[in-house]
N, C-alpha and C positions, 0 to 999 in steps of 0.2 A: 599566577592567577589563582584564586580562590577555587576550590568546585561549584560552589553554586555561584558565585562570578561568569564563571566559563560557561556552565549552563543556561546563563539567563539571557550572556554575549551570542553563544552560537544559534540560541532561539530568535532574539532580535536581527540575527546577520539572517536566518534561514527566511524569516518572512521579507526582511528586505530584499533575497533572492527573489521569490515572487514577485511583490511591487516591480523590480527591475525587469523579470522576463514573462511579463502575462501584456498582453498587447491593452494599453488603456485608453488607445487614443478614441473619444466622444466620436459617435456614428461608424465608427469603424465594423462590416460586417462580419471582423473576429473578436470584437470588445470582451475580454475576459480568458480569451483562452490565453495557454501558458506554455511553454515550450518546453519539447519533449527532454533536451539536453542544450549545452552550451555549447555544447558541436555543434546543432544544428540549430541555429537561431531564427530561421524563416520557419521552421516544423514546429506544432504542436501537438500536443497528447491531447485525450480526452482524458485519460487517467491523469495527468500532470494538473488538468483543468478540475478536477474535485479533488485533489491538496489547495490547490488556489483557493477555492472557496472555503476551504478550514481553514487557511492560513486569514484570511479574512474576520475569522471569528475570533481567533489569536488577537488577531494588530488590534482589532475593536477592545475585548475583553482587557486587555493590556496597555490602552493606550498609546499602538504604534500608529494609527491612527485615529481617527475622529469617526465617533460610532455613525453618523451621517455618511462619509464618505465610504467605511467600507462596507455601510449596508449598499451604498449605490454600486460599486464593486460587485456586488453578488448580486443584486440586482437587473442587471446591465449584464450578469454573465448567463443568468438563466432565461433571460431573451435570447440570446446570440445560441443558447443549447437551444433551444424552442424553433427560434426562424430561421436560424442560415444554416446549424450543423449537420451535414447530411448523415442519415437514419436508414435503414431495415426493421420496420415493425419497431421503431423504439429503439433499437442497440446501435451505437455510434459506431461510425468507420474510426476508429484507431488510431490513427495518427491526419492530422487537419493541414492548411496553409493556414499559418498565424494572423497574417493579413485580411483572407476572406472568407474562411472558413470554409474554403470547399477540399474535400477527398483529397488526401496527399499522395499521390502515383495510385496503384490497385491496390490500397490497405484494407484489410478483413475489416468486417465489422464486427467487435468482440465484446461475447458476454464478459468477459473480468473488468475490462480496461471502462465499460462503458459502468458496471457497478463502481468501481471505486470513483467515476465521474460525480455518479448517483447518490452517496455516503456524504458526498460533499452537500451534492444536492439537499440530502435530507439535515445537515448538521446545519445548513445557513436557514433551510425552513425552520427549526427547533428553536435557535436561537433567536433571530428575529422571527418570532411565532406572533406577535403583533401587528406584523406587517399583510395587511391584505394581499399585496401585489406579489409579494415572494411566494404567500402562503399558495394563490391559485397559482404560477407558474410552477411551481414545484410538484403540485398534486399533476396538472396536468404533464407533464414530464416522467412521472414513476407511473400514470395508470397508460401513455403511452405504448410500455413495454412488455413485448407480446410474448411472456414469459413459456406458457403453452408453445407456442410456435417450435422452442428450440428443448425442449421433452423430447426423448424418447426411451424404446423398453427394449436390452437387453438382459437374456438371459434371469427374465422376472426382476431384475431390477430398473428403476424409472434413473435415468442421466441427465444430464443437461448436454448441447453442444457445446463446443469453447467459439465458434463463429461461425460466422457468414462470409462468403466472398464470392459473385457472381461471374468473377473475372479467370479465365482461362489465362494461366500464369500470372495470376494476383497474387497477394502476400499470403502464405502455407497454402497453397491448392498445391495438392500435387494430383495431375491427373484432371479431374472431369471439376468444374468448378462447382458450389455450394457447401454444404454443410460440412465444417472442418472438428477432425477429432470429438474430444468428449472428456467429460471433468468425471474422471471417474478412481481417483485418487486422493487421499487429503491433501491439500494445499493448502492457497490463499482464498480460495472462492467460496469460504463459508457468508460472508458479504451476501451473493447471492441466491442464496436460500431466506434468506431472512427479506431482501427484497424481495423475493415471487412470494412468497408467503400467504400474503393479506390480498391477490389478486390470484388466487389456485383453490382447489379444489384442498379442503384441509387435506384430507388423505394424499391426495397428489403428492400437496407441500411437504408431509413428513416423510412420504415414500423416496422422494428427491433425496434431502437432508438424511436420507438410514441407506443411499443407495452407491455413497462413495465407498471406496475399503479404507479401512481402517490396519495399516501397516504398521505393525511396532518392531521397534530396534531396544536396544539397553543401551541407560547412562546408568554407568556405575552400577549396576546392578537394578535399577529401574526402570519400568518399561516407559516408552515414546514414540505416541504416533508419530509415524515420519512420513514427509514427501519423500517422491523418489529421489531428488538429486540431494536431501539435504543440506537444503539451501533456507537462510536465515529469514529471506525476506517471505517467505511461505508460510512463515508460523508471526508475522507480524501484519497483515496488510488487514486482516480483517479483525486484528487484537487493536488495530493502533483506534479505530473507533469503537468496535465494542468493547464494556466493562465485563471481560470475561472471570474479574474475581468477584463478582458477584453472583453467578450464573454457573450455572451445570447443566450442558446438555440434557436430552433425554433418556440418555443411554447412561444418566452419572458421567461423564467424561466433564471433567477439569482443565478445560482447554489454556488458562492462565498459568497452571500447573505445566501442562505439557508444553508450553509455550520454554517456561523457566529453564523445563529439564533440556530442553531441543537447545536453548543458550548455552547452555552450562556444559551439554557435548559439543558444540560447534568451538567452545574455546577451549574444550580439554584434548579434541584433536588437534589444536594448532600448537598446544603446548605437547604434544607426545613427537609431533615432528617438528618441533624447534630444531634439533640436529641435521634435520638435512635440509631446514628453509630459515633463510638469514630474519625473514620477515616475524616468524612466527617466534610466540612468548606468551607469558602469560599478562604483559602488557601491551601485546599487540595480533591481534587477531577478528575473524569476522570472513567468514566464506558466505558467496550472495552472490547475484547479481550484479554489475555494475561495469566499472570503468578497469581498464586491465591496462597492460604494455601493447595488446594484439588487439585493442578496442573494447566494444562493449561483450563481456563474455558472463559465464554461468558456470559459479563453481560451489561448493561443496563441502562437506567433512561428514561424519559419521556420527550418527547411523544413517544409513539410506538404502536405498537400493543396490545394490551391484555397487563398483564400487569408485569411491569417491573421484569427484573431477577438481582439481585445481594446482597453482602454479608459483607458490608462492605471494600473489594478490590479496591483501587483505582488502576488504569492503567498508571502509570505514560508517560510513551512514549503516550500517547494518549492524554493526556492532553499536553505536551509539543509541538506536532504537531498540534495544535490549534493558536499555537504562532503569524501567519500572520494576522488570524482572529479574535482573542482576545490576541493582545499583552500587553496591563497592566494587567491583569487577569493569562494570563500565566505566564509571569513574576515574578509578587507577587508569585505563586506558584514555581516556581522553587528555586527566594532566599531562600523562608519557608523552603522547604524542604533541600535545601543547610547548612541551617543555623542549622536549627533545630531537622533534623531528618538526622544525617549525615551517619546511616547504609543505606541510598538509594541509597549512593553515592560509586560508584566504580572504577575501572582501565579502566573502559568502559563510565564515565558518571553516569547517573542515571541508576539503576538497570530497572524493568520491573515495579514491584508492590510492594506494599504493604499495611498490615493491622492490626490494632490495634484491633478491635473488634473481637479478635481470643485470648485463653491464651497460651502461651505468645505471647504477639506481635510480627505478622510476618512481617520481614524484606526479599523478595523476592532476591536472589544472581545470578539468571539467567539472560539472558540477549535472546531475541526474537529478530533475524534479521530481519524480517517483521516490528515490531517494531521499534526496533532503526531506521531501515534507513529509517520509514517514517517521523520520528521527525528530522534527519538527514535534508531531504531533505526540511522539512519545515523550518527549522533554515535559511538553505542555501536561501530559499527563501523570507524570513523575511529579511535577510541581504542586498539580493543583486538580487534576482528574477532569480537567473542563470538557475536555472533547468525548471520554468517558462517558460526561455525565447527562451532556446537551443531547446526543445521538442513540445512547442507550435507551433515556427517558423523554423521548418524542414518540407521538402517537402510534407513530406506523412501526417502529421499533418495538417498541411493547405488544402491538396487538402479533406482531412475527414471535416474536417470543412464546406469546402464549398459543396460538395455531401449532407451533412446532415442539411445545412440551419442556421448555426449559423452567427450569425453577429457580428464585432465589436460596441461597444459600441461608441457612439459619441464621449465621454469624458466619462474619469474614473472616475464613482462615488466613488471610495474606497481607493482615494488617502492621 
């Protein structure tokens, strides 16, 4: 198959994913959520539930559907975020029942999972920005979130919490229940500073955004902010809707750049251990999150923290959403595995994972909506910058921009 065949196939299989696992049945009081994995087909995400709604903008802009039906789609799903999905000040409990939208066991209610709900939220507002009904449930949804609430000051610097959980042996309590951990690392939750933005105190807003660390590693002789685990999907969740080659923090920081660089070591570690993992090459690699032999696990390559976790698993969706930022690299990797390893390949696309240095070679059969529709959204944006372009340049996105000091670039160096 063609490359850009292959790209245009595994984007139309990826929203078909959706369609297939987002509950659409009319009055249903989980209409629009979407499930967390294909393991768990009664469970939804609220983070799986804002891919759903990009993927929505996708099938319309595209033609996989009828721009009527999948505005009802995103319409029908920000009722169901508004009236049934149970909230803490605005931030979503974590994981939902598909069916009725109530609490799935004692799930946190988390700042990350409930922004990337939100991204979706603001990308179906931008796009259908015509539409009255979307426009006021959307606004009232983001002004909702009680951003203040989960502030606080160590050590002179302002943090975010990572959740909420009021349950005594609830999901990460350890100990006395409520307020869990703290984002005080770079990661994936740049998302959420640019949400609290336009509802904080300016100073607040920029004190938050200068209050993670900024940890550098080297590729190749270049530096790279790094998360601690050195995991892929860290330097992509909040790239896959902002246009970060447009934009320069306020600090000068190149976050498209560091993005590239953080790909470009994630696949020069798996090729330095090709000798001792069957899996690993320079057409085949991707440490992340995802689907493993031992279930849903979190691995790694370098630079990071201490040092690297993983097992041979590569993350295929992980590497495939690198595609904007290493598109011959990604590429070569996807024909390879198209060509060559055709169990990765399913009714959805590329499955999650998989790994040869296990006996027998495991071929991964699930499929992770966090996943898919962050390679989704990166495809889309390889092609044509649509989600780039709708989310970056919506009101509320811009006016966070400009509260928090970022600036367009002169000229796009990443042309």
């Amino acid at each position: 198959m063609k490359a850009n065949n292959l790209l245009t196939d595994e984007l139309r299989r990826s929203v078909q994913f959706f369609l297939d696992h987002t509950n659409r049945q009319p009055g249903s009081p989980g209409f629009g959520l979407t499930v967390d994995s294909t393991k768990r087909p009664a469970v939804a995400s609220i983070a799986s539930t804002g891919f759903a709604l990009t993927a929505w903008v996708i099938a319309a802009e595209r033609g996989l559907l009828g721009r009527q039906e999948a505005r009802a789609l995103a319409c029908g799903t920000l009722h169901t975020l508004w009236h049934h999905a149970p909230h803490y000040r605005g931030f979503f409990a974590h994981f939902l029942h598909l069916e009725d939208a109530g609490r799935f066991g004692k799930s946190e209610y988390s700042t990350i999972d409930t922004a990337l709900c939100l991204n979706g939220v603001l990308t179906a507002a931008a796009y259908w920005s015509e539409d009255a009904e979307i426009a006021d449930l959307a606004a009232r949804l983001l002004a909702r979130v009680d951003w203040a609430h989960f502030v606080f000051e160590r050590e002179g610097q302002a943090l975010f919490r990572m959740a909420y959980n009021p349950d005594r042996g609830g999901d990460y309590v350890c100990g006395e229940p409520g307020f869990i951990s703290q984002w005080d690392m770079a990661a994936e939750q740049k998302m959420m500073y640019l949400q609290a933005a336009p509802r904080l105190e300016a100073d607040l807003a920029r004190r938050l955004y200068g209050g993670f660390r900024r940890d550098v590693g080297d590729c190749q002789g270049q530096v790279v902010i790094v998360n601690p685990g050195g995991n892929l999907f860290a330097y992509q969740f909040s790239e896959a809707w902002l246009d970060t080659a447009r934009f320069l923090d306020p600090d000068g920081t190149d976050w498209f750049e560091n993005t590239r660089r953080a790909a470009l070591a994630n696949r020069a570690f798996c090729v330095e251990n090709a000798g001792r993992f069957k899996t690993y090459h320079a057409g085949s690699w991707g440490l992340s999150a995802g689907d493993s032999p031992r279930g849903y696990r979190v691995f790694g390559g370098r630079p990071c923290l201490g040092e690297p976790h993983h097992d041979g698993t590569v993350c295929i969706s992980a590497a495939v959403a690198c595609l904007p930022f290493l598109p011959a690299e990604t590429l070569e990797m996807m024909t390879f595995l198209h060509r060559h390893h055709p169990r990765t390949w399913g009714p959805y696309g590329f499955f999650d994972a998989y790994n040869l240095d296990v006996s027998p070679p495991w071929y991964g059969r699930a499929v992770y909506a966090i996943n898919k529709g962050c390679s989704m959204i990166m495809i889309e944006n390889h092609l044509s910058g649509l989600i780039w372009d709708t989310y970056t340049n919506s009101p509320e996105i811009q006016k966070a921009l400009s509260v928090l000091g970022f600036r367009r670039r002169l000229e796009d160096t990443h042309a």
